[in-house]
OpenMM code with the backbone's topology and positions (N, CA, C; nanometers):
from openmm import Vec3, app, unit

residues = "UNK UNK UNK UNK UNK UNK UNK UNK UNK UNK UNK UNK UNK UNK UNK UNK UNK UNK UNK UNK UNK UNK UNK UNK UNK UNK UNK UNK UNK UNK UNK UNK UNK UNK UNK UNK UNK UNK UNK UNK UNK UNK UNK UNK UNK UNK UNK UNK UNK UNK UNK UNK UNK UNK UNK UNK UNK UNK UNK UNK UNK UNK UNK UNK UNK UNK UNK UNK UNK UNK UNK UNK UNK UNK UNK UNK UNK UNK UNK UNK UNK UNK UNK UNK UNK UNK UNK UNK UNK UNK UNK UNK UNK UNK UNK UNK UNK UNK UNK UNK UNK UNK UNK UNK UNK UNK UNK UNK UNK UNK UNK UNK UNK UNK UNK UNK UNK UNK UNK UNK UNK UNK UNK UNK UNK UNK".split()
positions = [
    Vec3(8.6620, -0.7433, -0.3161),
    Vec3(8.6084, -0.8689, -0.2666),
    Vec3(8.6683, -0.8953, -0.1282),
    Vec3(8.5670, -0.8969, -0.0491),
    Vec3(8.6014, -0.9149, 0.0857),
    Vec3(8.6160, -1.0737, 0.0931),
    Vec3(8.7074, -1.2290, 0.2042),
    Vec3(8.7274, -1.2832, 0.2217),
    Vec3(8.7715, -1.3232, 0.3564),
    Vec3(8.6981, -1.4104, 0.4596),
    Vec3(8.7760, -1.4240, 0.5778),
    Vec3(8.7866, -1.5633, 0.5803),
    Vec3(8.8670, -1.6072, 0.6866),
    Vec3(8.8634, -1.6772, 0.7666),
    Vec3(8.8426, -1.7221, 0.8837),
    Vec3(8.8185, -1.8802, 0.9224),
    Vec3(8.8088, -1.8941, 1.0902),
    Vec3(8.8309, -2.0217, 1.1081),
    Vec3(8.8899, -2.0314, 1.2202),
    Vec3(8.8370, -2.1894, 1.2838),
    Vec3(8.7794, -2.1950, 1.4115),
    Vec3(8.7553, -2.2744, 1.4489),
    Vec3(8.6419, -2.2799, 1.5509),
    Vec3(8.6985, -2.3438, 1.6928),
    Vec3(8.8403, -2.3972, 1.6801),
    Vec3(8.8690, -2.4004, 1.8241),
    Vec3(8.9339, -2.3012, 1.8704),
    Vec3(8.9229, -2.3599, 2.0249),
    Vec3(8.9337, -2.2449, 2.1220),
    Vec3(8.8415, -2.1267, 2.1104),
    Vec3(8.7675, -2.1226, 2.0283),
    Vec3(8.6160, -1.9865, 2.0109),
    Vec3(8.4768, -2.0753, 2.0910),
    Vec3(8.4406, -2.0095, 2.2210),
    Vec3(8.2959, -2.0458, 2.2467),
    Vec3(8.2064, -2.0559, 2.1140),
    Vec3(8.0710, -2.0472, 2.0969),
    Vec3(8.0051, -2.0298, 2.0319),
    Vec3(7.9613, -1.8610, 1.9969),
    Vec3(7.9654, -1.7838, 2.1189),
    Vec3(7.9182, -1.6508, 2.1324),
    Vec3(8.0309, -1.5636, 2.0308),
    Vec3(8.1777, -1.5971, 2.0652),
    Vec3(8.3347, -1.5567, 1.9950),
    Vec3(8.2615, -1.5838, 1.8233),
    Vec3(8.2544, -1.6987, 1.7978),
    Vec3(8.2348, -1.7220, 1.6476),
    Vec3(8.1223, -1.6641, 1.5834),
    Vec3(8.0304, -1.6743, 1.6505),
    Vec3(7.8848, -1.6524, 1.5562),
    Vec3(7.8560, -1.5152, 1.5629),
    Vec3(7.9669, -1.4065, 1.6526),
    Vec3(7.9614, -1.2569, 1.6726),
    Vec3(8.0331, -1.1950, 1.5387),
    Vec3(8.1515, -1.2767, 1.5074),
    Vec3(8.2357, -1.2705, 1.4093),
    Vec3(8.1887, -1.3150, 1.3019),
    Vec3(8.0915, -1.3512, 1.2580),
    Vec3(8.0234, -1.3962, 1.1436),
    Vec3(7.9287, -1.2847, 1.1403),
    Vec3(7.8586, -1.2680, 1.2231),
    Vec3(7.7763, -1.1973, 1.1662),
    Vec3(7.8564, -0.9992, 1.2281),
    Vec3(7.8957, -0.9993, 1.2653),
    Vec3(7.9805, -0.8641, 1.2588),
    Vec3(8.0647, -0.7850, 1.1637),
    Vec3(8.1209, -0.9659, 1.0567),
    Vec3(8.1514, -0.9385, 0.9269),
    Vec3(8.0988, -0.9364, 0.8104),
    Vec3(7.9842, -0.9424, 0.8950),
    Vec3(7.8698, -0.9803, 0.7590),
    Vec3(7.9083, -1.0896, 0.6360),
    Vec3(7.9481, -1.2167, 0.6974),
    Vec3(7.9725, -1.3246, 0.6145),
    Vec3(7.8305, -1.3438, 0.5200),
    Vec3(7.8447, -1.3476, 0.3976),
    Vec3(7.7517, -1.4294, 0.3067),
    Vec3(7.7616, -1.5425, 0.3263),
    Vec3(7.8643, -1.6270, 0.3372),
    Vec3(7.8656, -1.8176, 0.3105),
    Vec3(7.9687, -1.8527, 0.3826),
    Vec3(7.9502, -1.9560, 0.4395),
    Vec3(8.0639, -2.0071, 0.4681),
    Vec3(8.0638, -2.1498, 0.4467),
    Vec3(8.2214, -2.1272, 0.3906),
    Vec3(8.2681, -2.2343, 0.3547),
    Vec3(8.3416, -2.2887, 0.4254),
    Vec3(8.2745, -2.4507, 0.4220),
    Vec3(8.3462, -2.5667, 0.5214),
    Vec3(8.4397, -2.6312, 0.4487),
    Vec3(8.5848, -2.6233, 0.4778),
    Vec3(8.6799, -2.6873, 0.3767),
    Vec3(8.7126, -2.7948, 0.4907),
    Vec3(8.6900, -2.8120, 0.6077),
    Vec3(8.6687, -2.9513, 0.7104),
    Vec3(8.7082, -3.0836, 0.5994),
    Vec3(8.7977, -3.1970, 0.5946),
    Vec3(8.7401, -3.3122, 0.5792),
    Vec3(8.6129, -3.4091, 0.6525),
    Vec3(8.6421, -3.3391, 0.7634),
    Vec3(8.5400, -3.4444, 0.8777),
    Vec3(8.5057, -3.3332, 0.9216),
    Vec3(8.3442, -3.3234, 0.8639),
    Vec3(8.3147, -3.2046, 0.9373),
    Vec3(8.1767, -3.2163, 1.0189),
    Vec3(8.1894, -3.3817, 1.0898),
    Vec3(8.0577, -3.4200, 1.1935),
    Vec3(8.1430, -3.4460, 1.3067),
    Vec3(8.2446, -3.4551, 1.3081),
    Vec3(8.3382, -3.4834, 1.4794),
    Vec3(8.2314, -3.4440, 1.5802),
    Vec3(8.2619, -3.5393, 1.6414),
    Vec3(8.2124, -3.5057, 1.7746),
    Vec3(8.2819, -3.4054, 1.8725),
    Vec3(8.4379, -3.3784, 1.8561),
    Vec3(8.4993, -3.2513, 1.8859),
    Vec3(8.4515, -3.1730, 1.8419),
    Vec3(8.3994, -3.1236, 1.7998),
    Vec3(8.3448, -2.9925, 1.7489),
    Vec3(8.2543, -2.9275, 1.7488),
    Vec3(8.1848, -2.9688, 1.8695),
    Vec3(8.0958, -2.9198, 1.9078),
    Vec3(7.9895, -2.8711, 1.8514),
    Vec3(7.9604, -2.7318, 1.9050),
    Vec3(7.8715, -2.6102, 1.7973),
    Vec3(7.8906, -2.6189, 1.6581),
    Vec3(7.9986, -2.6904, 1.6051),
    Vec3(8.0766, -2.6627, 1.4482),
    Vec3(8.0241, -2.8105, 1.3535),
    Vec3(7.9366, -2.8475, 1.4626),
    Vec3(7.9266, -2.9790, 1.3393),
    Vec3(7.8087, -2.9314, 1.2299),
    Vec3(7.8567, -3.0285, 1.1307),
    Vec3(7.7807, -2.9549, 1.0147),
    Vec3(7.6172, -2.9458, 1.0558),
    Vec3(7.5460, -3.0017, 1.0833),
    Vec3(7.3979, -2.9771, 1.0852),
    Vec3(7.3929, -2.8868, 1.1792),
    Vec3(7.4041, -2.8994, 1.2815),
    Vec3(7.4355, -2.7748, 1.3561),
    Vec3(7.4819, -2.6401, 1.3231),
    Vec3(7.6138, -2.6155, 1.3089),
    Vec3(7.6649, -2.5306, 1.2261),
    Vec3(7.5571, -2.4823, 1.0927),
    Vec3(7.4968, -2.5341, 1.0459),
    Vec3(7.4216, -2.4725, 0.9367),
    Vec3(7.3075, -2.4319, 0.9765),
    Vec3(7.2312, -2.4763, 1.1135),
    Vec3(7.1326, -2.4262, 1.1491),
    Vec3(7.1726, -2.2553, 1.2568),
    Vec3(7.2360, -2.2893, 1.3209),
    Vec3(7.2964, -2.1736, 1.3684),
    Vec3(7.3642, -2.0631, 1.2716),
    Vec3(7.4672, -2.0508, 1.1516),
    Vec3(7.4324, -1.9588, 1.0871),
    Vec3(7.3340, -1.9193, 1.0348),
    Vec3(7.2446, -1.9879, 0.9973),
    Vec3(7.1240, -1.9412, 0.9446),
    Vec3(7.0455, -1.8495, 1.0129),
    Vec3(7.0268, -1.8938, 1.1404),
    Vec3(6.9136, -1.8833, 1.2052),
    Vec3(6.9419, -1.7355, 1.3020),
    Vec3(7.1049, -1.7116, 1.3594),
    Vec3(7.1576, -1.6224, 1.4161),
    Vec3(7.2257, -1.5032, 1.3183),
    Vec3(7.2345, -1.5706, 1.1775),
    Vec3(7.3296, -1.4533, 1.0628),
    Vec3(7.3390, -1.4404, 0.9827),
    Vec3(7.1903, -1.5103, 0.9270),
    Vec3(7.1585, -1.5157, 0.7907),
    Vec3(7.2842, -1.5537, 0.7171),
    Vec3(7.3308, -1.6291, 0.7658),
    Vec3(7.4926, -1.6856, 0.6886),
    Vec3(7.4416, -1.8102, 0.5975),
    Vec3(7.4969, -1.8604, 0.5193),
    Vec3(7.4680, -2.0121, 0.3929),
    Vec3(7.5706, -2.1051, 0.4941),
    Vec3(7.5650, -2.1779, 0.4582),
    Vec3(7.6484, -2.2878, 0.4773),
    Vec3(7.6754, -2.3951, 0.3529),
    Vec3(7.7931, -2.3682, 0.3134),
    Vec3(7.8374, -2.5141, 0.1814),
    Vec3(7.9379, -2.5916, 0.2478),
    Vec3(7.9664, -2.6976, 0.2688),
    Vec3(8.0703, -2.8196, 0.2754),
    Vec3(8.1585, -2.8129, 0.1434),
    Vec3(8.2780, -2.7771, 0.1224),
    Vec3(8.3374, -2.7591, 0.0074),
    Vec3(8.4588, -2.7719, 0.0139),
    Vec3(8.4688, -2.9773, 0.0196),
    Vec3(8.6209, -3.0387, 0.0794),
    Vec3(8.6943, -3.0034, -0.0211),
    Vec3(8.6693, -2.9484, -0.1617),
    Vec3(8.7226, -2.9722, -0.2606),
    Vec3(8.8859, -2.8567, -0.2474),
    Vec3(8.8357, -2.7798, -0.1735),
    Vec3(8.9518, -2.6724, -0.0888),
    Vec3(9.0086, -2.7071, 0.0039),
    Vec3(9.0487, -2.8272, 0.0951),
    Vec3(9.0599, -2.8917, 0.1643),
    Vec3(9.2039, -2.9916, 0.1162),
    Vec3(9.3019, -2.9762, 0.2124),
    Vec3(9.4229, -3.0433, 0.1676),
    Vec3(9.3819, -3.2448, 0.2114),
    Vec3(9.4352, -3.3178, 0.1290),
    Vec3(9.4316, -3.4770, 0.1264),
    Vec3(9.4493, -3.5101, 0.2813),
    Vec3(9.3969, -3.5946, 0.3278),
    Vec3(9.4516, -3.6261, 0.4714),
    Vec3(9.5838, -3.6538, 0.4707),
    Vec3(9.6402, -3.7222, 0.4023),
    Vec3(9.8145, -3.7676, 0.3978),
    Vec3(9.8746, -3.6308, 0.3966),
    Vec3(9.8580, -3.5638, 0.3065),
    Vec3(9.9303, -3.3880, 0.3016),
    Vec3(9.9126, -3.3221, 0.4202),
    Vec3(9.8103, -3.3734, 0.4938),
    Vec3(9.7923, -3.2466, 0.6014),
    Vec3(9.8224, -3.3371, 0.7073),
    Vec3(9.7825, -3.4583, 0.6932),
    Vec3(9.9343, -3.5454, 0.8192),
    Vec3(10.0684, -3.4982, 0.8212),
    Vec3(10.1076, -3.5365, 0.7182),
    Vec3(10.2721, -3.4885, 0.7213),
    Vec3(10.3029, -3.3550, 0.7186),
    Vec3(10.2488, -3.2694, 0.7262),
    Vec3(10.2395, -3.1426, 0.7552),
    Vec3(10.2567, -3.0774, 0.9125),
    Vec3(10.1385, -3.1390, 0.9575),
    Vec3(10.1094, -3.1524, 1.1078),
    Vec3(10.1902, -3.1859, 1.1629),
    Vec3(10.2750, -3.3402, 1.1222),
    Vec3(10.3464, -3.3913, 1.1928),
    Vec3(10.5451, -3.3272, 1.1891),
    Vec3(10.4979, -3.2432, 1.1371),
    Vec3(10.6377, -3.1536, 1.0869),
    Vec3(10.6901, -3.2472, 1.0099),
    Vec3(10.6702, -3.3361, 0.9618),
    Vec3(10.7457, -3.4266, 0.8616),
    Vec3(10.7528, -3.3664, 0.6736),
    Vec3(10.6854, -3.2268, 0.6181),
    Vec3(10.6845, -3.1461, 0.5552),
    Vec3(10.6665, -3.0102, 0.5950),
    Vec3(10.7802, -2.9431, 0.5366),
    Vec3(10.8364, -2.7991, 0.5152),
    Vec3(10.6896, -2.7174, 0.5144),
    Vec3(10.6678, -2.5851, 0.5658),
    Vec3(10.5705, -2.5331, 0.4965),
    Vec3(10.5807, -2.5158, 0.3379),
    Vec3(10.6841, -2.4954, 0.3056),
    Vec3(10.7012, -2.4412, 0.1496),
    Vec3(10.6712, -2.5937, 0.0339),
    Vec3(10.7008, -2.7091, 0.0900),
    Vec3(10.6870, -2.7965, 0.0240),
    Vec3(10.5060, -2.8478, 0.0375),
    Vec3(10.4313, -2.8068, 0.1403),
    Vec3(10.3337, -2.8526, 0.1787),
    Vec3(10.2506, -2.7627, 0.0596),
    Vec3(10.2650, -2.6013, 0.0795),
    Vec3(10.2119, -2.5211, 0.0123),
    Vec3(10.2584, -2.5598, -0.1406),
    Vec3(10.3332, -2.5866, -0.1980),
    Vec3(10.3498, -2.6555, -0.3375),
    Vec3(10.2673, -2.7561, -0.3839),
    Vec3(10.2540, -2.8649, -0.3025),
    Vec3(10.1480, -2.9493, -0.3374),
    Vec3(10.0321, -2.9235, -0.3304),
    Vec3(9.9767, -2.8606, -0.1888),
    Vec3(9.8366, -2.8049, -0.1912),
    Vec3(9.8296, -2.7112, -0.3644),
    Vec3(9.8644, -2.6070, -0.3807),
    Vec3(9.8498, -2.5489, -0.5216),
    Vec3(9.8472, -2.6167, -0.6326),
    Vec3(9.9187, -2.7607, -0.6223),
    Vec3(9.9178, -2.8232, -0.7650),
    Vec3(9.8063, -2.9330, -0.7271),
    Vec3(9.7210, -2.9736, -0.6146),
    Vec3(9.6301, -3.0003, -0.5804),
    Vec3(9.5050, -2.9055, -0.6079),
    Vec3(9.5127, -2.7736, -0.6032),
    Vec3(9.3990, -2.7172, -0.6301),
    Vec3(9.3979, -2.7245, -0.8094),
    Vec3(9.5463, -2.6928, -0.8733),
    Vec3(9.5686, -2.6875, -1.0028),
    Vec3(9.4672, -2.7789, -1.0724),
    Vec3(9.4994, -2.9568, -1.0072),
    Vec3(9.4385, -3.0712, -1.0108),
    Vec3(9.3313, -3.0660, -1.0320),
    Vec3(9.2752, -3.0448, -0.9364),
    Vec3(9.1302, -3.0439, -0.9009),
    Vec3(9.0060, -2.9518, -0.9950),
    Vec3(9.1194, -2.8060, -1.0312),
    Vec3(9.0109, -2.6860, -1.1225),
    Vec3(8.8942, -2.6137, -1.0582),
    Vec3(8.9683, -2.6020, -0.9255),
    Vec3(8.8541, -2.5417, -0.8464),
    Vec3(8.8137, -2.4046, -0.9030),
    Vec3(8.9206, -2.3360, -0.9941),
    Vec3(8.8259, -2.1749, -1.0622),
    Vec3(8.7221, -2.2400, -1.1115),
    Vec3(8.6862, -2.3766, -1.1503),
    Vec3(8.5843, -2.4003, -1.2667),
    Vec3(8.4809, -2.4345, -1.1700),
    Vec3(8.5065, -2.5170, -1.0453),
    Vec3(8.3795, -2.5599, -0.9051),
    Vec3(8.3834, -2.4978, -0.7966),
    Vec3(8.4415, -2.3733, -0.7830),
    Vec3(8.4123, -2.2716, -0.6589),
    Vec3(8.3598, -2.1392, -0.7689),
    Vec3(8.2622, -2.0880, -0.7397),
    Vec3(8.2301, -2.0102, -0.7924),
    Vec3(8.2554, -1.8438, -0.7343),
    Vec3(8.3266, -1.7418, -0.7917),
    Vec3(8.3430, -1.6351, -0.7520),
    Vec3(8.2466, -1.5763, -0.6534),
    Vec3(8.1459, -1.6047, -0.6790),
    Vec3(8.0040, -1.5276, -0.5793),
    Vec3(7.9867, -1.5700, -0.4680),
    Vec3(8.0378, -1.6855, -0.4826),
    Vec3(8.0570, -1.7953, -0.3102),
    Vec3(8.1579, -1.7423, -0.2349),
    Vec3(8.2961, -1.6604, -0.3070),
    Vec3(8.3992, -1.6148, -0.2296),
    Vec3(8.3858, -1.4200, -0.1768),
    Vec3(8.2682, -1.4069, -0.2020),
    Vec3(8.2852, -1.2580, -0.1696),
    Vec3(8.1875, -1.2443, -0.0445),
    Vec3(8.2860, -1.1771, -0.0149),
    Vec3(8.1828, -1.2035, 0.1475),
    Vec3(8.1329, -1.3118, 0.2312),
    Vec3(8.2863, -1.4347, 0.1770),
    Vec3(8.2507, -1.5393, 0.2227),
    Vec3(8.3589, -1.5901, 0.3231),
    Vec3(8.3697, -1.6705, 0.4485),
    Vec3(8.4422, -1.7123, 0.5122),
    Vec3(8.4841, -1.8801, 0.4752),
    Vec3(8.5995, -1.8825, 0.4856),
    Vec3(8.6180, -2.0204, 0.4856),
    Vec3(8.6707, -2.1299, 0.6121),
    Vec3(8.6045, -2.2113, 0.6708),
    Vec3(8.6107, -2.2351, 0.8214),
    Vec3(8.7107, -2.3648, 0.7958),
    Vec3(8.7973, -2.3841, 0.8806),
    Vec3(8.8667, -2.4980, 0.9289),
    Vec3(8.9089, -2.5081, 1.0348),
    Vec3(8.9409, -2.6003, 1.1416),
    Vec3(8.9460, -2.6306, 1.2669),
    Vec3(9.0358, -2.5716, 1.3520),
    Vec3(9.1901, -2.4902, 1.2734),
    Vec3(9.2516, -2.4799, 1.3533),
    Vec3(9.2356, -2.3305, 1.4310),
    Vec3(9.3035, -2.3292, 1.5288),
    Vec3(9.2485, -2.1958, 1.5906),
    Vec3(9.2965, -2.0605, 1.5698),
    Vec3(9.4559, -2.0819, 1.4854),
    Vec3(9.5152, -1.9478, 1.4028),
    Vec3(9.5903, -1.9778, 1.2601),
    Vec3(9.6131, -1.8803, 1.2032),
    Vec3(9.6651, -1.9588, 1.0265),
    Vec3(9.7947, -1.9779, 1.1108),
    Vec3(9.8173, -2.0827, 1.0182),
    Vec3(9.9074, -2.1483, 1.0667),
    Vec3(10.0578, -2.0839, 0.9369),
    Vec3(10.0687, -2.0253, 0.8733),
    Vec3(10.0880, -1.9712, 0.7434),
    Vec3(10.0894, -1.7837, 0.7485),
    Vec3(10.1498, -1.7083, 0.7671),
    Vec3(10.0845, -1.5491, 0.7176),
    Vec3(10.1892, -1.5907, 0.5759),
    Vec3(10.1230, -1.4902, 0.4775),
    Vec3(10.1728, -1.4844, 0.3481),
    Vec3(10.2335, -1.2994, 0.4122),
    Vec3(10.3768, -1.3062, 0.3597),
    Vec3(10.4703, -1.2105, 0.4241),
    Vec3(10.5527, -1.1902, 0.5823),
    Vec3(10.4838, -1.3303, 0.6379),
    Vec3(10.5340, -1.3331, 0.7678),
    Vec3(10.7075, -1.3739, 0.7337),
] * unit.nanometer
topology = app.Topology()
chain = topology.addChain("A")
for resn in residues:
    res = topology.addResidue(resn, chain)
    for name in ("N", "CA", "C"):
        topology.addAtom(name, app.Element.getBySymbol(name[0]), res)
């Protein structure tokens, strides 16, 4: 099962939508809380869903349910939480939530999951 990621700043439009369809994304998933900003140019959702479609045969789902609480990802941001403590709650947030039971496996294969920032902010083994 293939899986990527992206976010969309600092990427023109030409950078992102080459990388979608170069990886041959099936879906992508918007884990965005706010995902009509007016920052965001090319990336707002109606947009964004007409342009994968139309340039990469890509889906588009909105799927905040993967998406950390605004308070968690404030204090995160604001260095006011550890990565290790941030990543604890996010997991017992997904625990919460039962996303194996509302993300469906077929949505994650060959699927990207988009959020705003412009590199993980996180490597697992870094």
């Amino acid at each position: 099962m293939d899986i990527f990621t992206i976010g969309f700043t600092k990427k023109n439009a030409e950078t992102f939508f080459n990388f979608i369809k170069a990886s041959n994304v099936s879906t992508l998933l918007d884990v965005r809380l706010n995902n009509v900003s007016q920052l965001a140019g090319f990336a707002k959702r109606d947009d964004l869903k007409f342009f994968l479609k139309e340039l990469c045969g890509t889906e588009y789902i909105h799927t905040p349910e993967l998406a950390p609480t605004k308070d968690m990802l404030s204090l995160y941001k604001k260095g006011e939480m550890p990565w290790e403590k941030y990543e604890d709650k996010f997991l017992n947030l997904m625990s919460q939530r039962q996303i194996e039971k509302t993300v469906k496996p077929t949505l994650l294969d060959h699927g990207c999951l988009l959020c705003s920032e412009h590199e993980p902010t996180y490597a697992i083994g870094a």
